[in-house]
C-alpha positions in Angstrom: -2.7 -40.3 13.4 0.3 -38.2 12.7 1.9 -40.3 15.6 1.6 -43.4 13.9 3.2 -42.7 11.4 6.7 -42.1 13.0 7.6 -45.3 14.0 6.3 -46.4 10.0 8.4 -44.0 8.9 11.9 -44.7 10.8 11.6 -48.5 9.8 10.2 -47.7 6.4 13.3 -45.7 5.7 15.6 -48.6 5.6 14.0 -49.6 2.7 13.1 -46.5 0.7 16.9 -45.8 -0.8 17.5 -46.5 -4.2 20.6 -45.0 -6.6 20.3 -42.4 -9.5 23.6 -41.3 -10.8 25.7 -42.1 -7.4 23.9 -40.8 -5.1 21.5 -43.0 -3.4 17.4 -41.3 -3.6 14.7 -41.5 -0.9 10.6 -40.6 -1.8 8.9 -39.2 0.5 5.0 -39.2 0.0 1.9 -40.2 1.3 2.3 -43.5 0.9 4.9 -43.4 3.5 5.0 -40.8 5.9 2.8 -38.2 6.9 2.9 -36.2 4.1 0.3 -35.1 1.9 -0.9 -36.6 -1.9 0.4 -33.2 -3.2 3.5 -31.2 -4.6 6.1 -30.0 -2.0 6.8 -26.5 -3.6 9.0 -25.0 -1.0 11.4 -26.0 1.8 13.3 -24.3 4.9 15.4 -25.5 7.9 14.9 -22.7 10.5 17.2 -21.7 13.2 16.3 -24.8 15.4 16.8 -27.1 12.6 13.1 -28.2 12.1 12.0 -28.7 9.0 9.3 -27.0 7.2 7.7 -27.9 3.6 4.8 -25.8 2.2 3.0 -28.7 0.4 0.1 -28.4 -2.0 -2.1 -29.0 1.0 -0.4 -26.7 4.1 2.8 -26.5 5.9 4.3 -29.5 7.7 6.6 -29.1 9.9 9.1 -31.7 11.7 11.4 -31.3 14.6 12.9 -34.5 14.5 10.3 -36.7 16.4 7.1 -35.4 15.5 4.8 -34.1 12.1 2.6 -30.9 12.6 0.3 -29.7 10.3 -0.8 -26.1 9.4 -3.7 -25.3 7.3 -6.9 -23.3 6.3 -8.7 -24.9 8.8 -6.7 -24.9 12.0 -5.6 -21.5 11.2 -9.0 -19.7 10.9 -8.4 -19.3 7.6 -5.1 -17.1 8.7 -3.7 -19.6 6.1 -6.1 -18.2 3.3 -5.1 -21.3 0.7 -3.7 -24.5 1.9 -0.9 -24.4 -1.5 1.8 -22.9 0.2 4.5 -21.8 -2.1 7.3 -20.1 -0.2 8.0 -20.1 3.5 10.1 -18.0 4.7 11.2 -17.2 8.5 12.7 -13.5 9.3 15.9 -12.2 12.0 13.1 -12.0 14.4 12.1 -15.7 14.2 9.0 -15.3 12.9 7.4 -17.3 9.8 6.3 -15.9 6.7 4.1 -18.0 4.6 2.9 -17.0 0.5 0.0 -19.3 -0.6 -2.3 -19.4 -3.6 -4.7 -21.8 -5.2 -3.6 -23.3 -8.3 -3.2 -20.4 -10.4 -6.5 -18.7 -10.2 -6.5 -16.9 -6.9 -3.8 -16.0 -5.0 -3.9 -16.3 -1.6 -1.6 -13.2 0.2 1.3 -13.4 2.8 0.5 -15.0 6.4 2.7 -14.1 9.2 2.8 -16.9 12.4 5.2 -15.7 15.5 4.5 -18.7 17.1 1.6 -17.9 18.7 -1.0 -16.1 16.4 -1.3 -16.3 13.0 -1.9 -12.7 10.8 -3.3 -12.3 7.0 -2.3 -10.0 4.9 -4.5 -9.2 1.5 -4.9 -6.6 -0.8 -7.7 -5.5 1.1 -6.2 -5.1 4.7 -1.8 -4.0 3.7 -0.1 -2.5 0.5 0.0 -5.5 -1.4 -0.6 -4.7 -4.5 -2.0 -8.8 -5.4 -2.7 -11.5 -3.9 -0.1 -13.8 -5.8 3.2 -13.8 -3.8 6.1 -15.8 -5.4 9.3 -15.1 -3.0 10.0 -13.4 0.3 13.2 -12.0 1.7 14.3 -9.8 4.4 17.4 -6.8 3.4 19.8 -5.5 5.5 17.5 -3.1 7.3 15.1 -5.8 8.4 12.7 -4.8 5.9 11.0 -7.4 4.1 10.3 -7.7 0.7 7.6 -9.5 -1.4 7.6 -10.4 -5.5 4.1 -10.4 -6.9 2.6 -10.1 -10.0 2.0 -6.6 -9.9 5.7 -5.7 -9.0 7.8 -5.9 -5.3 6.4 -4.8 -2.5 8.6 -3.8 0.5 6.9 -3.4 4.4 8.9 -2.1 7.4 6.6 -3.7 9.5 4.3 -0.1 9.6 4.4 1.0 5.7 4.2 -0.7 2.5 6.1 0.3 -1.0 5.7 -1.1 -4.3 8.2 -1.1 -6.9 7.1 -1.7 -10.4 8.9 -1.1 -13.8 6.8 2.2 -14.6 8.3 4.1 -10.6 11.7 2.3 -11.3 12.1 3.9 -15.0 12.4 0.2 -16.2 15.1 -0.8 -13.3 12.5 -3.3 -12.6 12.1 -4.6 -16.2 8.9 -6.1 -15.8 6.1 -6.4 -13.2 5.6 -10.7 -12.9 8.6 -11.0 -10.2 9.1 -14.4 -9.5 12.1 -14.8 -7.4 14.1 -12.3 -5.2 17.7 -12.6 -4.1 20.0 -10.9 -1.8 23.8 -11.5 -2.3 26.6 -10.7 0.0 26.7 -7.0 -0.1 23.1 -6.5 0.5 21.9 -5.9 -3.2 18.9 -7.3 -4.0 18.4 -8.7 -7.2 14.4 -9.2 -8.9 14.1 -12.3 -11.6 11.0 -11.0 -13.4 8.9 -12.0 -16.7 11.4 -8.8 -18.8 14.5 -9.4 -17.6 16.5 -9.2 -14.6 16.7 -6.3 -12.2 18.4 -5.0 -9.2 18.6 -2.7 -6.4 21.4 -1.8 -4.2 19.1 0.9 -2.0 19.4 3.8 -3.6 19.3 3.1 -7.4 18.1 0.6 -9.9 19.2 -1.3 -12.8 18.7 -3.7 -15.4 20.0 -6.6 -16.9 17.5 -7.4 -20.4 18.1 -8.8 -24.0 18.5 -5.1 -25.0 21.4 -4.3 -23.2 23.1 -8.0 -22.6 23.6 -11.0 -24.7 20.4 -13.0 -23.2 18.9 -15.0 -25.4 15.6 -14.9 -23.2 14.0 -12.7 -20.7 11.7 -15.1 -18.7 13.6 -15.1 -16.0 13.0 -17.7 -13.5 15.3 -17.3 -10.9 18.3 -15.4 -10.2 21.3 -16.2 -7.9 25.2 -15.1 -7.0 27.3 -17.8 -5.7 30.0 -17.5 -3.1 32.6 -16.6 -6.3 30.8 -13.7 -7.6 29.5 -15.6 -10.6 25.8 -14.8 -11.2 23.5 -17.4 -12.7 20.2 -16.4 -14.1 17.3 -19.8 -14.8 15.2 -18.8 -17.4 12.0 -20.7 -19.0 11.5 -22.1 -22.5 8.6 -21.2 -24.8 7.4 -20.8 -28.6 10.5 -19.1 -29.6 12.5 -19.0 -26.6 15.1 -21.5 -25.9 15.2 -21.4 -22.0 18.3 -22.8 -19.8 20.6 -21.4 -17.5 22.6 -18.3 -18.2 26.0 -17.7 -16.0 28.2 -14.8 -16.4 31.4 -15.1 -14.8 32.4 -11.5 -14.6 33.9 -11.6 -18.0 32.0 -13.7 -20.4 28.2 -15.1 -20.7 27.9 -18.6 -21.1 24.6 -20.4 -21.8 23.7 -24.0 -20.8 20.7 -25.9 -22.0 19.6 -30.1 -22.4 22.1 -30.4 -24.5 25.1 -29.3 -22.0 23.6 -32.0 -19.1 20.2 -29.9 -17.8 17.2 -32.4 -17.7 15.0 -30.0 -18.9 15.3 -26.2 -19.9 12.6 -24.6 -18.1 14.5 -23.9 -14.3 13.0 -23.6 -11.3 15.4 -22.7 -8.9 19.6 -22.1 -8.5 21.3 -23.5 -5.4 24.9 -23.7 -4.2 25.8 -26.3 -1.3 28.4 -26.0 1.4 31.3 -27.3 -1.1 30.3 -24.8 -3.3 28.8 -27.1 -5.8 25.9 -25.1 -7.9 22.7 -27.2 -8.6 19.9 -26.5 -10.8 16.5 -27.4 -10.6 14.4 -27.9 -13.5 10.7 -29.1 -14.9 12.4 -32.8 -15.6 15.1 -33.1 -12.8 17.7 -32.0 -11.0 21.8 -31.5 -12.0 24.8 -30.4 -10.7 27.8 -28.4 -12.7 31.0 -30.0 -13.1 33.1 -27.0 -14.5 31.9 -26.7 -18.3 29.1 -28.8 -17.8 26.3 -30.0 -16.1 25.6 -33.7 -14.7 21.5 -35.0 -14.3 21.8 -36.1 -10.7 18.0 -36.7 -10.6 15.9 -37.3 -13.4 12.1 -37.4 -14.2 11.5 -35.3 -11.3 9.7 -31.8 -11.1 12.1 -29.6 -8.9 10.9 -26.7 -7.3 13.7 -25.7 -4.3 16.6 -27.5 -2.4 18.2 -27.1 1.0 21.3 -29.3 2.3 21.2 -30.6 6.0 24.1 -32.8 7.9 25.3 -33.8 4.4 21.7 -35.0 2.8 19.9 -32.8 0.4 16.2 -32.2 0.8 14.3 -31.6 -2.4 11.1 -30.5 -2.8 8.8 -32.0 -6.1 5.5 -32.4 -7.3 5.8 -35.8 -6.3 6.7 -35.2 -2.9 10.1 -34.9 -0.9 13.4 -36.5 -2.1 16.3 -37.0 0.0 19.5 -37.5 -1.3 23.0 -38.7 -0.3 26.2 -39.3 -1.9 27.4 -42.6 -2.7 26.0 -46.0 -1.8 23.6 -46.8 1.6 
């Protein structure tokens, strides 16, 4: 069926571009491709250039020519739940996968190295729960996992978690849900308290007590090429939300009212010209200097990836592709 589909998809294509803020859009969904009714949460070119998207309903995976699909049933179950949050693939080539259903049971790391697929749970590895939010390999090949319960790092024989009560608060609090590992090999944990980080041998924090943030929910955290860190926080009763960037120097806060579609963030990106984007519950935007600029609104944005000078974004209403200027 999958089949089918490609040559509906390369002719539907020519008629699927429309323009939001100068840059012409492109929805994929079922409707039109192979894709599933369901949120694409996560995306990833590997080192072939295929693409993968953990959907709400399994991983699909394209090389160009052909749709495959990977899910709880033709994996044996390897794939515990078929909402695939993160995918990740490791210096080795192999694919890391984090999956959960809805938010009521989380479904563990699955590991596929092309050949066989491998579960790890709670009840089989050192995770210590099942939800996994992020994945990301350190310098030492060691990869790391955020959870609910705190990180969790496995050498591929031994696991070690890291929570805020064995990291005397370095790890400010235990709900990590994004992990990042800039150019010198620190590693830095956007968690539920605040951010922290880890450069191998010790850990610190970055919290409302000890910076000017104006909220701890840290989303995601992210250093671009310049050095600048950018924290995404989320909004709540008394908590304003936005994007926080500290340029070395001085803080500087951004919410809906400098340009951000909405200010609960998802996800920070920054594309081969150096552009940063943010990702939010209502859209997508792009910095210009003091500012930022909607680029894609009404949209739920979960992650982003650039390939051949289109940017692939993943929503709850399925993949966008975007372009600059007119088609």
């Amino acid at each position: 069926m999958i089949g089918k589909w490609i040559g509906r998809l390369l002719v539907a294509s020519l008629f699927l571009w429309s323009v939001s803020y100068g840059y012409t859009v492109k929805l994929l969904n079922s409707e039109n491709s192979p894709l599933p009714s369901a949120a694409v949460w996560d995306i990833l070119f590997d080192v072939k250039g295929r693409l993968w998207l953990g959907t709400g309903k399994g991983v699909y995976v394209f090389d160009g020519s052909e749709w495959k699909v990977y899910n709880s049933k033709n994996t044996d179950k390897k794939l515990f739940k078929d909402s695939v949050v993160k995918v990740f693939q490791d210096s080795k080539g192999r694919f890391w996968f984090a999956t959960r259903s809805s938010f009521i049971g989380g479904g563990g790391v699955t590991l596929y190295d092309g050949k066989s697929w491998r579960l790890f749970r709670t009840q089989n590895s050192g995770l210590p729960s099942n939800f996994v939010w992020d994945i990301v390999e350190d310098a030492r090949g060691r990869l790391w996992f955020a959870t609910d319960k705190g990180v969790v790092v496995y050498d591929g024989n031994n696991w070690k978690v890291y929570n805020k009560a064995n990291t005397a608060l370095g790890l400010p609090g235990d709900s990590v849900w994004d992990i990042f590992r800039d150019s010198e090999g620190n590693l830095w944990f956007a968690t539920d308290k605040g951010v922290g980080w880890f450069n191998g041998r010790e850990w610190r924090n970055m919290t409302k007590s000890n910076a000017p943030l104006d909220n701890d929910n840290v989303s995601c955290v992210f250093v671009d090429s310049t050095g600048r860190l950018w924290f995404g926080t989320r909004s709540g009763y008394i908590t304003k939300g936005g994007v926080v960037m500290y340029d070395g120097k001085d803080f500087h806060f951004f919410h809906k009212s400098d340009g951000l579609p909405h200010n609960d963030v998802n996800v920070i990106y920054e594309d081969k010209k150096g552009n940063i984007w943010v990702g939010t519950r209502g859209g997508l935007a792009r910095f210009a200097g003091k500012a930022f600029e909607t680029v894609l609104d009404g949209y739920r944005v979960w992650d982003m990836a650039e390939r051949k000078g289109e940017f692939y974004i993943a929503t709850s209403r399925g993949l966008v592709i975007l372009k600059e200027g007119s088609r």
